[in-house]
N, C-alpha and C positions, 0 to 999 in steps of 0.2 A: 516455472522457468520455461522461456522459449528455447526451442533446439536449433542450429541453424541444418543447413545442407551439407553433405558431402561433397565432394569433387568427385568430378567427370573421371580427373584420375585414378582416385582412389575406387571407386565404383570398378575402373578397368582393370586396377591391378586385384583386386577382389573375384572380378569376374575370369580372369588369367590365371588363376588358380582352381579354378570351378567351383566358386563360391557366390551364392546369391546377394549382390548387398544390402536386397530390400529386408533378408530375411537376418543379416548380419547388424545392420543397424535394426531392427525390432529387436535383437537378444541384448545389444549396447543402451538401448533405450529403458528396456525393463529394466537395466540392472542401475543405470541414473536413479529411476523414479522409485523401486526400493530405498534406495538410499537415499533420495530428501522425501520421500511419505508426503507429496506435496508440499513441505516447505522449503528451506533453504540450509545449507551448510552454517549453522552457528556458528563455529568456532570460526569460520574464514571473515564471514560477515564483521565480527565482535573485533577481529585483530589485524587485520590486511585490508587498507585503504582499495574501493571502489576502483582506482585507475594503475594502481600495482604492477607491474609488468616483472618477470622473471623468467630465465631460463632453466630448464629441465632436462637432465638426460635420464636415459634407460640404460641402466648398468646391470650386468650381469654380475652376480655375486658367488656363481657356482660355474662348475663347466658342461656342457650341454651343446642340446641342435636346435638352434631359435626355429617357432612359427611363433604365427602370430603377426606379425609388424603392419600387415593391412589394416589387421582389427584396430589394433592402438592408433592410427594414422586418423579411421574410422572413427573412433572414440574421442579423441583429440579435436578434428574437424566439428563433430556436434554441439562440442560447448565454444565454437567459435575461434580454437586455435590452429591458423592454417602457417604458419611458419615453421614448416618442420622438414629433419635433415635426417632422411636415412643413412647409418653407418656400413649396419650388418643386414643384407638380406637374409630371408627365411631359406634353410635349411645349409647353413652353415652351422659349423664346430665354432664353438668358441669357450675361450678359457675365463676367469674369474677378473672382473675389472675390465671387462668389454662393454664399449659402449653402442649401443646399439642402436639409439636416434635420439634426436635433437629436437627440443619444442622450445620455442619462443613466446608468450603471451601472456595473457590476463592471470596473474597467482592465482587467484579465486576460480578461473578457470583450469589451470592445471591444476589446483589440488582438489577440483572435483573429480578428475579424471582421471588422478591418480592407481585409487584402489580398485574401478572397472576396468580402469587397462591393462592393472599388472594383475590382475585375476585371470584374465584373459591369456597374455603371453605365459605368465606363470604357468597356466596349467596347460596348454598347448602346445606349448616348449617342452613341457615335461614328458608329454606323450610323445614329442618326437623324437626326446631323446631316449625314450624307454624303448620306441620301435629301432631307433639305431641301434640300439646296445643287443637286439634280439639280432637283429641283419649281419651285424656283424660276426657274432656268433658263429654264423652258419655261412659266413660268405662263401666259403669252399665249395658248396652243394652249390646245386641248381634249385634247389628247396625255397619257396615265399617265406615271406611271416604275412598273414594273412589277419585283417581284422574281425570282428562280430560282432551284434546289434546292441553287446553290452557296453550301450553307453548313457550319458546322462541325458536322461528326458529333455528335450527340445535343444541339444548339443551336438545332435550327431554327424548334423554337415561339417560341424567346424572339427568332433574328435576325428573324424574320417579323412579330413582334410590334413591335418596333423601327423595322422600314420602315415598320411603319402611322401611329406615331407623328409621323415624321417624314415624310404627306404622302403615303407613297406606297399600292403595290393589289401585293397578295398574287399571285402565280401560285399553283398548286396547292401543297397542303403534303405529298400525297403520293403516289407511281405510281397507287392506288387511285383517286384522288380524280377523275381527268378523264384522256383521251387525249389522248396529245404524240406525233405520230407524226414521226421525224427520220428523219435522212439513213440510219442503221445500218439501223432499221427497214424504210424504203423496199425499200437490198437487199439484204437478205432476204428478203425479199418477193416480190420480184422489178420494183418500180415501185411509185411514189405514188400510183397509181391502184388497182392491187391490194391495197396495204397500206390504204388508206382503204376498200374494200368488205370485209373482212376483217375491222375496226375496228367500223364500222360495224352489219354482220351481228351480231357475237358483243356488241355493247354499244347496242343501240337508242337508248336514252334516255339515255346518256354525252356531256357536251359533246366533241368530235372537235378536236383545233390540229390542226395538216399541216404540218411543215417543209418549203418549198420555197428554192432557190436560186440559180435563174434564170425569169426570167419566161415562158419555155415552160412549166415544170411549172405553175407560178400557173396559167396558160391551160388546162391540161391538168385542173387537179384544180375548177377554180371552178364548172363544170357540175355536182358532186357535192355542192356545198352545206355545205362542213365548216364544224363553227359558227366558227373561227378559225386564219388562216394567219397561221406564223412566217416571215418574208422573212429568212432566212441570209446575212450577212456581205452584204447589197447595199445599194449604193454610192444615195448622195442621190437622184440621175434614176433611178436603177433602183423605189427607193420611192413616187417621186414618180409614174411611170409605172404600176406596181401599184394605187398608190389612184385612176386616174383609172380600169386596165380596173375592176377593181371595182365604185368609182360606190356606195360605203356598203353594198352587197350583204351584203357581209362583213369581218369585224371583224380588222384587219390589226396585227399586233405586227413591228416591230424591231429586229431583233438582230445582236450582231456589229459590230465595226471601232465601235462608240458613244463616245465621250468628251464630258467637259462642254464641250470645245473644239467639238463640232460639232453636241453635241444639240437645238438652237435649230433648227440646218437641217434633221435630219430630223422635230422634229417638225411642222415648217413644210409638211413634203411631205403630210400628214394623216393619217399612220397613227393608230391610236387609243392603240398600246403602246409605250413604249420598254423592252427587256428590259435590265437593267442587273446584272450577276455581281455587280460591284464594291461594291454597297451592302453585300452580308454576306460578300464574300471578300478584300475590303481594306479596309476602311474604319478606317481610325487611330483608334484610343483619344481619346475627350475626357479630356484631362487634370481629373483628381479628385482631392482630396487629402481626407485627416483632419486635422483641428489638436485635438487633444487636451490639456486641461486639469484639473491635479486639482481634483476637488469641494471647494469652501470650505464 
């Protein structure tokens, strides 16, 4: 099958959100040609006439915070469907029986486009609404939710993109991007202290994290000045205790043992970050559906 092009718009509104289109259609692209194995859609071919024309909406079947809608616009335009009607933009609430855009065209072309669009919104939505449900949690603090690199191989622009929508603050998008010095690191190293002048030496002008996870090392590495300590797996008093030696000196993230059952409390002790896996490594699908109708 030939692919057509995107639009100038769609490209801009992709790019307005800090998302690559070239690298947005190559993940739309892979996930078409998966699913026809270079041949064609059977079932659409065997039962829906060549020139078939029918309208499509994106309905919401749960309540949630939509991302997503560039991508399906994206997904849509490649198989040649460019009549399409935004409802709901990205990072709105919306309740169940929301419809959220509007396609016009080729049945055989929307119902290729179907199940890579709503895999797409589905699971991007889901993450955005998983980030809301943490933000909100914790609105009262001055406390982030903050993302991590736990995300799905070759996904991470777009789950990164998703936690923004939904509230939350980006950690780095790539090893390049900033120092994260952990527990492995340390030894190897041979200590937190060695592995932070090591750091530091060979990357001057690089923001420095420091994993520490007991408040000796905190104590040990705080004379050193790293622009930001990760507190590993410690417990409520233990955080609470870290942000008092501290004293705002330095910009404290929390991580480990987290759940929306207790992130009230630690952000209460005043860390500035809560590290959270869970927004792009589990976060459940928002239920999306298509209701397809043939064109009168």
């Amino acid at each position: 099958m030939k692919f057509a092009e995107i639009s100038s718009q769609t490209r801009q509104d992709l790019r307005g959100v800090s998302l690559d289109p070239e690298q947005v259609v190559e993940l739309i692209l892979r996930a078409y040609k998966e699913d026809l194995e270079g041949g064609e859609d059977l079932t659409s071919v065997a039962s829906i006439p060549v020139g078939h024309q029918s309208i499509g909406e994106f309905r919401t079947r749960a309540v949630g915070v939509v991302a997503g809608i560039g991508v399906v616009k994206a997904a849509l335009e490649l198989v040649g469907v460019t009549e399409i009607e935004v409802s709901i933009h990205c990072a709105h609430r919306v309740e169940v029986g929301t419809v959220l855009l509007t396609a016009r065209g080729n049945t055989r072309a929307l119902l290729l486009a179907e199940r890579t669009a709503l895999n797409f919104l589905g699971h991007l939505s889901g993450i955005a609404t998983l980030t809301r449900t943490w933000v909100d949690e914790i609105s009262q603090y001055r406390t982030e939710i903050r993302d991590t690199r736990k995300t799905t191989p070759g996904m991470r622009q777009l789950e990164k993109y998703a936690v923004r929508i939904g509230g939350g603050t980006n950690h780095r998008m790539s090893l390049s991007e900033s120092v994260l010095i952990k527990d492995n690191h340390i030894a190897a190293a041979g200590g937190v202290v060695e592995a932070f002048k090591c750091a530091r030496s060979r990357y001057p002008a690089i923001e420095i994290e420091v994993e520490v996870d007991t408040l000796e090392q905190l104590k040990e590495i705080i004379v050193f000045n790293p622009d930001l300590i990760l507190l590993d797996n410690m417990s409520i008093d233990q955080c609470r205790e870290a942000v008092g030696i501290i004293q705002g000196r330095i910009k404290l993230e929390a991580s480990g043992g987290l759940s929306l059952e207790n992130a009230r409390a630690y952000a209460a002790t005043g860390v500035d970050y809560l590290a959270v896996g869970a927004l792009t490594h589990s976060a459940p699908i928002l239920d999306i559906g298509l209701d397809l109708k043939a064109e009168i």
